[in-house]
KEVEXVEX-421683 format. One line per field, with one value per residue (C-alpha): residue number from 1; x, y, z; residue in one letter. Coordinates in steps of 0.5 Angstrom, whole numbers, always signed. Example, Ala and Ser with C-alpha at 12.3 -4.5 7.8 and 13.67 -1.06 7.14 Angstrom:
<rs>
i	c(1,2) .
x	c(+25,+27) .
y	c(-9,-2) .
z	c(+16,+14) .
aa	c(A,S) .
</rs>
This chain:
<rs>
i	c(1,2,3,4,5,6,7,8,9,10,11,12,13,14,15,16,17,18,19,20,21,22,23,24,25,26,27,28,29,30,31,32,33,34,35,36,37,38,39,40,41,42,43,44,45,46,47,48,49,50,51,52,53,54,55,56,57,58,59,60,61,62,63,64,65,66,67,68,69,70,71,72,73,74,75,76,77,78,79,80,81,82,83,84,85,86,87,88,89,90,91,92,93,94,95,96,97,98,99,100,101,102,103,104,105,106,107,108,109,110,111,112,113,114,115,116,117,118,119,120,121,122,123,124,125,126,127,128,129,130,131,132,133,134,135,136,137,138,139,140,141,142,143,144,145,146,147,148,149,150,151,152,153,154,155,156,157,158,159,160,161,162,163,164,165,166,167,168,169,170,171,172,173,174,175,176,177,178,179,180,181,182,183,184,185,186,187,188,189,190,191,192,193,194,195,196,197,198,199,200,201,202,203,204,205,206,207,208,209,210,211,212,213,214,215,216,217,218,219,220,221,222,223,224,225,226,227,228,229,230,231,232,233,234,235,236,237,238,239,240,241,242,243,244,245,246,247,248,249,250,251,252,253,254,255,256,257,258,259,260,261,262,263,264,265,266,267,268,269,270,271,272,273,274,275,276,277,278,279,280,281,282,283,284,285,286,287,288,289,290,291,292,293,294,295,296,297,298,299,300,301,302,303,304,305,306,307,308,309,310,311,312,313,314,315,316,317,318,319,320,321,322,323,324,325,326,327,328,329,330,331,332,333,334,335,336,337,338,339,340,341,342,343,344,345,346,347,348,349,350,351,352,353,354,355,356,357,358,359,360,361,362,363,364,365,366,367,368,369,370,371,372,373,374,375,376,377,378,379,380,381,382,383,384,385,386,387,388,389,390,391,392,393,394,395,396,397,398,399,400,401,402,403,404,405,406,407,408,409,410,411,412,413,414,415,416,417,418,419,420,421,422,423,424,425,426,427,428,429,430,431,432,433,434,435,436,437,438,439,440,441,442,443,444,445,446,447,448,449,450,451,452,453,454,455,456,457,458,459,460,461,462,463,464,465,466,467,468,469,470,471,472,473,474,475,476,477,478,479,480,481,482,483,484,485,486,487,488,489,490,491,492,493,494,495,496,497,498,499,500,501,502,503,504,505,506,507,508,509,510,511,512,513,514,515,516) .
x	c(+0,+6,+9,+3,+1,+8,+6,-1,+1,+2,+7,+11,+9,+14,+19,+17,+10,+9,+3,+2,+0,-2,+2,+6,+10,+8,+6,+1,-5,-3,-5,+2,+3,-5,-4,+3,-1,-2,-7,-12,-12,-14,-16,-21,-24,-29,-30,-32,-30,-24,-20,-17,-12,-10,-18,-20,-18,-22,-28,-25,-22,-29,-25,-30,-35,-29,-26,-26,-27,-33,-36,-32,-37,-44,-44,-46,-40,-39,-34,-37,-33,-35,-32,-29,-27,-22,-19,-11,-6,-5,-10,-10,-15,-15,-15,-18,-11,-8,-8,-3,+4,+11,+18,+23,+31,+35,+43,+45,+51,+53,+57,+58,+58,+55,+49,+44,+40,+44,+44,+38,+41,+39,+41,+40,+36,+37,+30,+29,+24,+22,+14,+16,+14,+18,+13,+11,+13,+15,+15,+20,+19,+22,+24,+26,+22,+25,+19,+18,+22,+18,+22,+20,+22,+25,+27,+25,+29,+35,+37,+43,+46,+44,+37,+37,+35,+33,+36,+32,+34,+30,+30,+28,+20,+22,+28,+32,+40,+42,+37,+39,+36,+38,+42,+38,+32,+36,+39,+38,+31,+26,+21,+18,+11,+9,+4,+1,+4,+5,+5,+6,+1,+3,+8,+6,+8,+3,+7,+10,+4,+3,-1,+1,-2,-1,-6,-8,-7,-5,-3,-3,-3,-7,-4,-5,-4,-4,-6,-6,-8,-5,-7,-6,-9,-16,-14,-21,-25,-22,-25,-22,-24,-26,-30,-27,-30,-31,-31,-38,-40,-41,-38,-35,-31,-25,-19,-20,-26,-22,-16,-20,-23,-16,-15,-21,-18,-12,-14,-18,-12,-8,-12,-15,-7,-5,-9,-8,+0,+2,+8,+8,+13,+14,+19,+20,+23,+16,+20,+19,+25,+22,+21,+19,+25,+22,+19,+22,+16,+16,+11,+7,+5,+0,+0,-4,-9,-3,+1,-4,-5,+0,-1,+2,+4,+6,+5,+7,+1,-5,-8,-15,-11,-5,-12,-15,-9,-8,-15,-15,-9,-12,-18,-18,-18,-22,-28,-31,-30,-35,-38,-33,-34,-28,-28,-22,-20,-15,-15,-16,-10,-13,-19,-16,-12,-18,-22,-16,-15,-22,-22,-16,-18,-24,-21,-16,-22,-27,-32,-35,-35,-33,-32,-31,-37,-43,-47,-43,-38,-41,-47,-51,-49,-46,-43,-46,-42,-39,-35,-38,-38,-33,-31,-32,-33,-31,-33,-29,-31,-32,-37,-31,-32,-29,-31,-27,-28,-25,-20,-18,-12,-9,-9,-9,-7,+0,+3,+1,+4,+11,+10,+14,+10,+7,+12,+6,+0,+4,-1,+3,+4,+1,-6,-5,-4,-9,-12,-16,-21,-24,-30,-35,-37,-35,-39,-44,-36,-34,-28,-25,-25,-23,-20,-20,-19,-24,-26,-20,-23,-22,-22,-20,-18,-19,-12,-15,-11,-13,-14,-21,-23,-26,-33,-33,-30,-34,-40,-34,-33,-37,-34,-32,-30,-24,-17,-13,-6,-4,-2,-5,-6,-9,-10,-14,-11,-13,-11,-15,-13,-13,-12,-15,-15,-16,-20,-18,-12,-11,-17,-14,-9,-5,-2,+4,+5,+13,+13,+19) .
y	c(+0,+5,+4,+6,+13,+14,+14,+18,+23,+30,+32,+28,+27,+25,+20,+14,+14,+13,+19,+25,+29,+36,+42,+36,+40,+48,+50,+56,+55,+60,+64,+62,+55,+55,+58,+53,+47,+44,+40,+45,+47,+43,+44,+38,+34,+28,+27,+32,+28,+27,+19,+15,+12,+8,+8,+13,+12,+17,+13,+6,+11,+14,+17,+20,+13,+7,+5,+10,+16,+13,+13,+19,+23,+18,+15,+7,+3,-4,-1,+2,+9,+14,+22,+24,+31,+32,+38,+39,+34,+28,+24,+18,+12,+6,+0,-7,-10,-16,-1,+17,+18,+16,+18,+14,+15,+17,+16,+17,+21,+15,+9,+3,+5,+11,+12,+18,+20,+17,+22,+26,+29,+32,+27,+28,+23,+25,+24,+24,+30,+35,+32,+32,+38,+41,+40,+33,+26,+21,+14,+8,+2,-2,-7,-14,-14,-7,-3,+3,+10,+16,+23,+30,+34,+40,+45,+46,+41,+44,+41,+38,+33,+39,+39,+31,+30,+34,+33,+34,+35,+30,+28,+21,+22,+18,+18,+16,+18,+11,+11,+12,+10,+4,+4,+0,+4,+11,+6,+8,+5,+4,+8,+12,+16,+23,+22,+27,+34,+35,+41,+44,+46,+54,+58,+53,+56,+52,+46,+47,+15,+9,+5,+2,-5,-7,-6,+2,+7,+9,+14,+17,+24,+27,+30,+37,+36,+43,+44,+50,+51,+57,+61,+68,+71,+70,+63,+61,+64,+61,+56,+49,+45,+38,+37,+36,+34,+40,+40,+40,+33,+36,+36,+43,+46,+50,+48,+51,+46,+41,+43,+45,+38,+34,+39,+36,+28,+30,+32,+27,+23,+25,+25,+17,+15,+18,+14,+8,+9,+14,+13,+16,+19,+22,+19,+16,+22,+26,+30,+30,+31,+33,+40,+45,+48,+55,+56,+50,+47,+40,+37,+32,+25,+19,+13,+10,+4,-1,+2,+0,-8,-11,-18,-19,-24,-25,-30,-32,-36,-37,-43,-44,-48,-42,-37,-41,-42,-35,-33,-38,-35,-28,-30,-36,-35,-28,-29,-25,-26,-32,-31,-26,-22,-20,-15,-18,-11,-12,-11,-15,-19,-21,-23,-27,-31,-32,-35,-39,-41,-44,-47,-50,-53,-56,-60,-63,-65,-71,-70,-64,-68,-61,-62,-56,-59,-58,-52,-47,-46,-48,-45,-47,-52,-55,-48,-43,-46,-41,-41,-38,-37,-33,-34,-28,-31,-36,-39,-42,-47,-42,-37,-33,-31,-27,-23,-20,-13,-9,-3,+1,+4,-2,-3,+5,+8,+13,+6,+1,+6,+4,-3,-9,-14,-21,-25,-29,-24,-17,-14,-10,-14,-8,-11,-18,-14,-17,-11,-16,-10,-12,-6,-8,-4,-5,-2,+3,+5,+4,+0,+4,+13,+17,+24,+31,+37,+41,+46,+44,+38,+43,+49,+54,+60,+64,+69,+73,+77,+80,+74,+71,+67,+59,+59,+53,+60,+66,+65,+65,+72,+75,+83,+82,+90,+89,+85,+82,+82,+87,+82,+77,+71,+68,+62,+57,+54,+49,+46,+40,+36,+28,+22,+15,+10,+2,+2,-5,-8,-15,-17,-14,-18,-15,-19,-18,-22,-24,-27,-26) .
z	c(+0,+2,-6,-8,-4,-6,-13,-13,-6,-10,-4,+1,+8,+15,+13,+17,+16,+8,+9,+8,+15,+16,+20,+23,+28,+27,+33,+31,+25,+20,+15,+11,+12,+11,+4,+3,+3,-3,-1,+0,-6,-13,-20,-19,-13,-14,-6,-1,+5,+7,+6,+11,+7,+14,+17,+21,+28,+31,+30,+32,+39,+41,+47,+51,+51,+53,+60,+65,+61,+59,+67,+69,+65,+67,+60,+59,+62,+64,+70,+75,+76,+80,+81,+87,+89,+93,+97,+94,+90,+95,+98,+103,+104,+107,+104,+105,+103,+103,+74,+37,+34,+35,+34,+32,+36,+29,+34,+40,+43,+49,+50,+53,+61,+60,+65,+62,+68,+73,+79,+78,+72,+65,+59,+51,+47,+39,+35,+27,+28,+33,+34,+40,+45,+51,+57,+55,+58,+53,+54,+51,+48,+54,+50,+53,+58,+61,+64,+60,+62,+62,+61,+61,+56,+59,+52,+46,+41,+37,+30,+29,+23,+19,+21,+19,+28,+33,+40,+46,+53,+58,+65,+68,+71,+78,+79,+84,+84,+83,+76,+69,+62,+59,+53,+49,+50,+46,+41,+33,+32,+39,+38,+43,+45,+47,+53,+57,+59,+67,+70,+77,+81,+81,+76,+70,+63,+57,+55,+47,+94,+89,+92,+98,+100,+106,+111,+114,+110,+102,+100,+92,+89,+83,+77,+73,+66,+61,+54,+48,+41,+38,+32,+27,+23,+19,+19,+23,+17,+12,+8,+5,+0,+3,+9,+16,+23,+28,+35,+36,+32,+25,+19,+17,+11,+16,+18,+24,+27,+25,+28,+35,+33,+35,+41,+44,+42,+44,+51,+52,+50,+54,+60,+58,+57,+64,+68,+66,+65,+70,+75,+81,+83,+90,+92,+100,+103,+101,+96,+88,+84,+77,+77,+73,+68,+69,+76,+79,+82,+83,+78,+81,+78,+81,+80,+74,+74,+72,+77,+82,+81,+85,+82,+76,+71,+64,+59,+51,+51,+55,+56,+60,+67,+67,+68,+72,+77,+77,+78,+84,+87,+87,+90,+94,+102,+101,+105,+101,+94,+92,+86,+85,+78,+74,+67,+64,+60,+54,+46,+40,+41,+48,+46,+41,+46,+51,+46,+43,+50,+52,+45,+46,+53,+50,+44,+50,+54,+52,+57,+54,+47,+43,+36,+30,+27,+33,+31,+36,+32,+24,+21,+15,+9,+3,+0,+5,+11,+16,+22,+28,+35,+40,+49,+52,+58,+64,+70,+74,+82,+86,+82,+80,+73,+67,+62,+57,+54,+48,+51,+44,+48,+48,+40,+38,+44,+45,+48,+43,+37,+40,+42,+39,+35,+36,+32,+29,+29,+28,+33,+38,+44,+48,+45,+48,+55,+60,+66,+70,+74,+80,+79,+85,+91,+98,+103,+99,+96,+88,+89,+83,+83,+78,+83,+81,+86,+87,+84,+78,+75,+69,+66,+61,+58,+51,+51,+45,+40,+33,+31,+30,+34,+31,+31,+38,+41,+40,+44,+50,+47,+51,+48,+41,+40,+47,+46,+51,+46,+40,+36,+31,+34,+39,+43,+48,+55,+58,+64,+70,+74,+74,+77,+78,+85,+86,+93,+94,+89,+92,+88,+81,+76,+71,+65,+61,+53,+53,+47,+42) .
aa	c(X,X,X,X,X,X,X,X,X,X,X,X,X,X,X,X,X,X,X,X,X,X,X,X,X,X,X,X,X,X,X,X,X,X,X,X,X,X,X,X,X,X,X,X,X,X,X,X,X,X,X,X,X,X,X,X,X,X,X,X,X,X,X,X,X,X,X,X,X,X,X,X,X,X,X,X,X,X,X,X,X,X,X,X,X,X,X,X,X,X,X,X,X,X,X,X,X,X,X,X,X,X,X,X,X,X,X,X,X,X,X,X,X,X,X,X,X,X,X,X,X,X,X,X,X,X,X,X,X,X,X,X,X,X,X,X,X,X,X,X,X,X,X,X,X,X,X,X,X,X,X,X,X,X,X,X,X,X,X,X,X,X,X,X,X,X,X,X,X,X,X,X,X,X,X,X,X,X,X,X,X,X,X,X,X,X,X,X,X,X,X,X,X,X,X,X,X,X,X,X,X,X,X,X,X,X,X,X,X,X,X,X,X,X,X,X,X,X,X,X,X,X,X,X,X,X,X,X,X,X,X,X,X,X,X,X,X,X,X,X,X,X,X,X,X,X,X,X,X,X,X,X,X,X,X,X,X,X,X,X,X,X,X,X,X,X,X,X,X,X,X,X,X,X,X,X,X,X,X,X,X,X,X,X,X,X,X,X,X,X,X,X,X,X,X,X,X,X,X,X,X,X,X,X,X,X,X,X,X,X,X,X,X,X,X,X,X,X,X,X,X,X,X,X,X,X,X,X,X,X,X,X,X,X,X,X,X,X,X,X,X,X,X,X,X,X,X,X,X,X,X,X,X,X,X,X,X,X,X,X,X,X,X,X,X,X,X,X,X,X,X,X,X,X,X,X,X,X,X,X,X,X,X,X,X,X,X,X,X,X,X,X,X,X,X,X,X,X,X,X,X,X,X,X,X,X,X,X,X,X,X,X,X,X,X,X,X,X,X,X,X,X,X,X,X,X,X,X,X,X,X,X,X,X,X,X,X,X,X,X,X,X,X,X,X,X,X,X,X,X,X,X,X,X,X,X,X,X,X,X,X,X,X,X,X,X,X,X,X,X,X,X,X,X,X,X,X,X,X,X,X,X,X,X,X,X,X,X,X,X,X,X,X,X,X,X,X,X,X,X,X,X,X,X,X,X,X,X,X,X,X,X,X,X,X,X) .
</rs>
């Protein structure tokens, strides 16, 4: 398919990626590149609507309606997730005891020995494009069974190699002195992701305790994240020539509703993101040593869900007895677990090891006399067969059972866009993570929470130059006449607060694919 859009494109898009991409790495929508841009502009157009060479994943991710985004909001959800204000970042509890677009390394300037981060210290990790912005966390492949290293951007990239790579300044998330990035994770080749933008609590500038299980109290804290869309201009009153998704649903001929579309998607997507994968990063003397370059202030991170989930595994293939002697494991001797019910969360590739396994399982066992040829699994006749019929769920003595539900991020998320591949299917292996969730209520309290600070779940600003404002916007503009900036731009920050807790973990299991 790449040889192909290679012939037909009319201009050449990122290296890398075989398509053609929009504004990649502009900071602000203006006018010029706006005008530059050859496909805004034709002789002859035989659609209207913009093509998806590669599926649109907007609508494969509906972000606002999956896992705990869904619940946080009241939508439909098979999670039981509730809200939680709170007063101020870190929070305690008592618990019951007993979880869109990479870059790719282009060089690197280390050797064998070296230890970048070591010490708490700034380090450079040189990529092929400046895709990625200062103020934002990304994220290795952690390759080999390393657990993936978060670093934030401290500054803006500077071009190196004659323009051909970008070097960026970074620091480790949870760094301990003793911690440093493997070298393996900044070699030519592993691919990273940009995840979410952290912020201090005071003093930001717009971006360019892990749960403890034990019995009495544990401690975790919340997140602010941060995020703009900068503009000049007229460029929100110019028209295009193909129709775009607007931030409100529908189809619109600007550039603008689409580019205030993807900062909604990206918002949401970061928040989504954050709260399965965020490290914690207090460290035990109760200081955090990721500070903002600027101010100084320390950025505070939570411990996302998977972070949370103490029992963990991995597995190259499932089988119906290693699941059911994990399951066994976690719940037997808690009194009150029989009939225990268990969301299995994972992707594509998850559902089609579970399924395999239960088929597997019942292939081996004559009692259950399972055969292809029953009408569970084949349909109609002669040249009109059909193969049918997928496991989705288990029960397993004791009551315990599973059920397996579909979570997007881990197929098209910010994390499986970097993953190593199955070496059999070409899935990420990211799609094969199983998140085993216990969403019960206990003692009329959701067992999972997703926590904000009151008063801070969410907020934003228009700073309001000459520029026009895009259609979403203008009802916020309450005096179209007065400007807050002479110049002719303007832009939209927003900024909230964000974390996820797991009342009682010992009841949640966390499986991880190894195979190679």
């Amino acid at each position: 398919m790449k040889d192909m859009i290679d012939k037909l494109k009319v201009y050449r898009g990122v290296e890398g990626t075989g398509l053609t991409e929009f504004f990649d790495t502009e900071e602000k929508l203006t006018e010029r590149n706006f005008y530059n841009h050859p496909t805004l502009s034709k002789t002859h157009l035989l659609t209207e609507s913009l093509t998806w060479l590669l599926g649109n994943r907007f609508k494969e991710t509906p972000l606002s309606m999956m896992t705990i985004g869904a619940a946080i909001k009241g939508a439909n959800s098979i999670l039981s997730v509730k809200s939680s204000p709170i007063n101020g970042f870190e929070y305690e509890y008592h618990v019951m005891s007993e979880i869109d677009r990479n870059d790719i390394v282009s060089s690197t300037i280390y050797t064998a020995g070296d230890q970048p981060g070591h010490g708490n210290t700034s380090f450079k990790i040189r990529f092929r494009s400046n895709w990625f912005k200062r103020g934002y966390v990304i994220e290795s492949p952690g390759v080999g069974g390393i657990v993936p290293v978060q670093v934030l951007i401290e500054s803006d990239p500077i071009p190196v190699a004659g323009g051909h790579e970008w070097e960026y300044t970074v620091r480790l998330v949870a760094a301990g002195m003793d911690e440093f990035c493997p070298l393996t994770e900044i070699q030519s080749g592993r691919q990273w992701a940009q995840m979410w933008a952290p912020v201090s609590q005071s003093d930001s500038v717009s971006p360019g305790g892990g749960n403890r299980v034990s019995p009495g109290k544990a401690q975790n804290q919340m997140m602010m994240i941060r995020a703009k869309r900068e503009w000049g201009g007229n460029v929100a009153n110019r028209a295009i020539l193909f129709k775009v998704p607007g931030p409100n649903g529908n189809m619109s001929d600007y550039w603008i509703d689409y580019d205030m579309w993807t900062f909604e998607r990206e918002w949401n997507m970061a928040k989504e993101t954050s709260m399965w994968y965020s490290h914690y990063n207090k460290l035990s003397d109760g200081t955090i040593s990721l500070k903002d370059p600027n101010s100084g202030s320390p950025i505070p991170q939570g411990a996302g869900l998977l972070e949370q989930i103490p029992n963990v595994f991995t597995y190259s293939k499932l089988t119906y007895n290693r699941l059911k002697q994990i399951i066994m494991d976690v719940f037997y001797g808690q009194t009150d677990t029989d009939g225990q019910s268990v969301i299995l969360m994972t992707g594509l590739g998850g559902i089609d090891e579970f399924d395999l396994a239960m088929k597997e399982h019942l292939n081996n066992d004559v009692q259950y006399a399972w055969n292809t040829t029953n009408d569970k699994v084949v349909e109609g006749s002669g040249a009109n067969m059909s193969i049918n019929g997928f496991f989705s769920k288990v029960y397993f003595i004791g009551g315990y059972n599973v059920t397996v539900v579909r979570n997007p991020v881990f197929d098209y998320g910010r994390r499986a866009v970097k993953s190593e591949k199955h070496p059999i299917t070409g899935l990420p292996l990211e799609s094969y993570r199983m998140v085993f969730l216990d969403s019960s209520n206990y003692d009329g309290e959701a067992n999972i929470k997703y926590v904000h600070e009151k008063g801070r779940e969410y907020d934003q600003k228009i700073i309001k130059g000459i520029a026009a404002l895009p259609m979403s916007l203008r009802s916020q503009d309450k005096n179209p006449s007065v400007v807050q900036d002479e110049k002719d731009a303007s832009s939209v920050h927003r900024y909230g607060t964000c974390g996820v807790v797991m009342m009682r973990p010992s009841k949640s299991l966390h499986g991880i694919c190894t195979i190679s």
